[in-house]
C-alpha positions as CSV (number, residue, x, y, z in Angstrom):
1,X,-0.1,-1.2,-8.2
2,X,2.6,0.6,-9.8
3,X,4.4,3.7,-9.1
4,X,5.3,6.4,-11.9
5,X,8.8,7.8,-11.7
6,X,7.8,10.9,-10.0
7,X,4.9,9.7,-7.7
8,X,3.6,11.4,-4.5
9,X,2.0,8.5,-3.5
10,X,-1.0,8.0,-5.6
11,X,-2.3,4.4,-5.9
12,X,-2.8,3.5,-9.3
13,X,-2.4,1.0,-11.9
14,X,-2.6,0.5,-15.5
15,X,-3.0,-3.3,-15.7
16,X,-5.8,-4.9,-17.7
17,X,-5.7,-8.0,-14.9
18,X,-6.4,-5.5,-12.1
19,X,-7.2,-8.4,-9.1
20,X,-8.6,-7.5,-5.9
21,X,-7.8,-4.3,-5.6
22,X,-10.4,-3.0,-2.9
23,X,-8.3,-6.1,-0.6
24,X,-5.0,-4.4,-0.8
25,X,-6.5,-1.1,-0.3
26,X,-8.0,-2.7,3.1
27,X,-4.5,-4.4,3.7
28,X,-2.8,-0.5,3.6
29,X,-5.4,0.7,5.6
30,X,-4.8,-2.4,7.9
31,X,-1.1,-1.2,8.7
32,X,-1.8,2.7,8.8
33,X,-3.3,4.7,5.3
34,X,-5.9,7.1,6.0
35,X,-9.8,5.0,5.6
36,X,-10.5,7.4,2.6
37,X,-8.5,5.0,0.1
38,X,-11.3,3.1,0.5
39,X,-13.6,5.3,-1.2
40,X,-11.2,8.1,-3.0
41,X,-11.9,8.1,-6.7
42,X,-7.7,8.3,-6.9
43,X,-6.6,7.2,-3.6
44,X,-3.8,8.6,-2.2
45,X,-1.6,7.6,0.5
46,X,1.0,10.3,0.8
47,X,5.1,9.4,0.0
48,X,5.0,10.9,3.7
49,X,3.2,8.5,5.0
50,X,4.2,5.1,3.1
51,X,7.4,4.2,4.5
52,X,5.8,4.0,8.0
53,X,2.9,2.1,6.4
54,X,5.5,-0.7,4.7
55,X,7.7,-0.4,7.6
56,X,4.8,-1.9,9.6
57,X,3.9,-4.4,7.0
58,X,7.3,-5.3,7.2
59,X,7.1,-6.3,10.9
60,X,4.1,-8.1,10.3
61,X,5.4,-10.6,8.3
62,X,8.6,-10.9,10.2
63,X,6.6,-11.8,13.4
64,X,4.6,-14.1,11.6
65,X,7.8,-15.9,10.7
66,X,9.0,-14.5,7.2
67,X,12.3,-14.5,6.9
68,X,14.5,-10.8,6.7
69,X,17.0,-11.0,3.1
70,X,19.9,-9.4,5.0
């Protein structure tokens, strides 16, 4: 998924090789976005709500024994 240089959180992308979208969508909804992604014609998660969402992805994989770069 990719971000445009003055996004406000929309989800999109414009890649041919799309992959399993509807499985990241469940992923974000996983850690916090609202349900409607799953079904939003142009889900949106809100720049609002996104760092709290990746912030808890974050801890996810840190307690699950990724490592942190700093």
């Amino acid at each position: 998924m990719g971000a445009g240089t003055y996004s406000d959180g929309k989800l999109y992308t414009r890649s041919k090789k799309r992959g399993d979208v509807d499985r990241i969508l469940r992923l974000l909804v996983a850690f916090g976005a609202s349900r409607d992604i799953l079904v939003d014609a142009h889900p949106h998660i809100g720049t609002n709500k996104l760092p709290a969402i990746i912030e808890s992805m974050r801890e996810c994989i840190l307690a699950h024994g990724g490592e942190n770069p700093i």
